[in-house]
C-alpha positions as YAML, in Angstrom:
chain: A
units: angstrom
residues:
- id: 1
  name: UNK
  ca: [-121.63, 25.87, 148.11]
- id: 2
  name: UNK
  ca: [-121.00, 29.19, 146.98]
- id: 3
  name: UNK
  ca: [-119.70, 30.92, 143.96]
- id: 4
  name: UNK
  ca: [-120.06, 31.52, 140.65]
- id: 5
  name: UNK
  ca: [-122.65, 29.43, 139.37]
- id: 6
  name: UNK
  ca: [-120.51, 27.82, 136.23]
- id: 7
  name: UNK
  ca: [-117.30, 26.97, 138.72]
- id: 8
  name: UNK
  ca: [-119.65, 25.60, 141.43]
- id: 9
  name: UNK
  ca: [-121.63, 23.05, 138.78]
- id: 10
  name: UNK
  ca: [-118.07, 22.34, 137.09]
- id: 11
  name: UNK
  ca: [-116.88, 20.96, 140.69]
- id: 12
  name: UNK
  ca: [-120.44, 19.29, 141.48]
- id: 13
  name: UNK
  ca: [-119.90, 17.27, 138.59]
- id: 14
  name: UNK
  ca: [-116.65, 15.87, 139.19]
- id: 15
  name: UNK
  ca: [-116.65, 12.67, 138.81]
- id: 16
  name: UNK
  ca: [-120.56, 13.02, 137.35]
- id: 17
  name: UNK
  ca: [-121.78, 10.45, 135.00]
- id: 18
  name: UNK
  ca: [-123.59, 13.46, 133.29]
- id: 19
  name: UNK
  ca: [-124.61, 17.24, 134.31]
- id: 20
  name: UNK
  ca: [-127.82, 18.22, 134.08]
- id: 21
  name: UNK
  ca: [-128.43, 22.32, 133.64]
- id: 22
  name: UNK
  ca: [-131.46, 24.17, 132.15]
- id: 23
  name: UNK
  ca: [-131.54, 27.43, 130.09]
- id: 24
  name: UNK
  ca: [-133.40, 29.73, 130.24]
- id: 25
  name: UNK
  ca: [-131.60, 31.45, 126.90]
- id: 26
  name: UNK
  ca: [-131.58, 35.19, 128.61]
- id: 27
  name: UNK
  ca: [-128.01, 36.31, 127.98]
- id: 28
  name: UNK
  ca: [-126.71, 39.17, 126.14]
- id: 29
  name: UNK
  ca: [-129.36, 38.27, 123.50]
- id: 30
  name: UNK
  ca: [-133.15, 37.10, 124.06]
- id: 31
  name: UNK
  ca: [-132.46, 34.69, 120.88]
- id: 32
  name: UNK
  ca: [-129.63, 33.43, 122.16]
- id: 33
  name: UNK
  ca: [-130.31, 28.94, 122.37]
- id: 34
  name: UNK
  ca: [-128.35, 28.45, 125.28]
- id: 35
  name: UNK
  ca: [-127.85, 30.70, 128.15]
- id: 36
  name: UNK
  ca: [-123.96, 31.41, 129.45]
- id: 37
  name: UNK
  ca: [-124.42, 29.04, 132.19]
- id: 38
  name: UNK
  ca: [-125.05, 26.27, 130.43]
- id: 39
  name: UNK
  ca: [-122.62, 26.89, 127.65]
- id: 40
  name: UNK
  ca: [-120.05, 27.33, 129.48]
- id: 41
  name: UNK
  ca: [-120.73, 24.24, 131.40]
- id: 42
  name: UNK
  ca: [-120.89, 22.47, 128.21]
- id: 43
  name: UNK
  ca: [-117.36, 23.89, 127.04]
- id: 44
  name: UNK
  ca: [-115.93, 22.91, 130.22]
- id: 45
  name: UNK
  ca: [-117.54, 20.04, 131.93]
- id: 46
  name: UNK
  ca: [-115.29, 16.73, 132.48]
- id: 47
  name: UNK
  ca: [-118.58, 15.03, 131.70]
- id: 48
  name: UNK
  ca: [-121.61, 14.84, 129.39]
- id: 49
  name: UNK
  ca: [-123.49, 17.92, 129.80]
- id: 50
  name: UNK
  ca: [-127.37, 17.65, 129.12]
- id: 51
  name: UNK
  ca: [-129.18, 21.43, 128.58]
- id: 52
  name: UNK
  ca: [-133.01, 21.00, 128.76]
- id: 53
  name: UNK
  ca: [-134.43, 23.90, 127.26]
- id: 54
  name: UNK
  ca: [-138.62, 25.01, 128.32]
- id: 55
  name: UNK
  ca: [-141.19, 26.26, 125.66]
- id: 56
  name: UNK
  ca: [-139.36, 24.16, 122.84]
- id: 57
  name: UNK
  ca: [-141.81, 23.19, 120.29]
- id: 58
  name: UNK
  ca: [-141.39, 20.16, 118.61]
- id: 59
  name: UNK
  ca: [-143.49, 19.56, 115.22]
- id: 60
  name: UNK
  ca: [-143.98, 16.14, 114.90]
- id: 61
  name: UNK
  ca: [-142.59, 14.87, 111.70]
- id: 62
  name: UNK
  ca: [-145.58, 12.71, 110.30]
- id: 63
  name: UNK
  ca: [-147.91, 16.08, 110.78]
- id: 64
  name: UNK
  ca: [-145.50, 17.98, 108.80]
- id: 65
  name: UNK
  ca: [-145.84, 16.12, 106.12]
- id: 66
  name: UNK
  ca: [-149.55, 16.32, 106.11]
- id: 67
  name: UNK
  ca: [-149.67, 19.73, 106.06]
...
């Protein structure tokens, strides 16, 4: 299917028990947590929209408080 990439995953997921998008967080600002893709689809997805992010650390709560 073509077309703009939000408008073509908003019809994909229809229906969806969930949508599934990653981001790569490149927008208008490197900073930015969520590229426009996925927020977008998050706005305006008739379903549960999951955003997996790459290169997230996550510090481990028990080795926080050791430090």
């Amino acid at each position: 299917m073509k077309g703009h990439p939000v408008e073509v995953l908003l019809s994909e997921a229809e229906g969806a028990k969930a949508l599934v998008v990653g981001s790569r967080g490149m927008g208008g600002f490197r900073r930015t947590l969520l590229g426009s893709v996925s927020q977008q689809c998050a706005l305006h997805a008739t379903c549960p929209v999951v955003i997996v992010r790459a290169n997230v650390e996550v510090a481990d709560s028990a080795t926080q408080q050791a430090e």
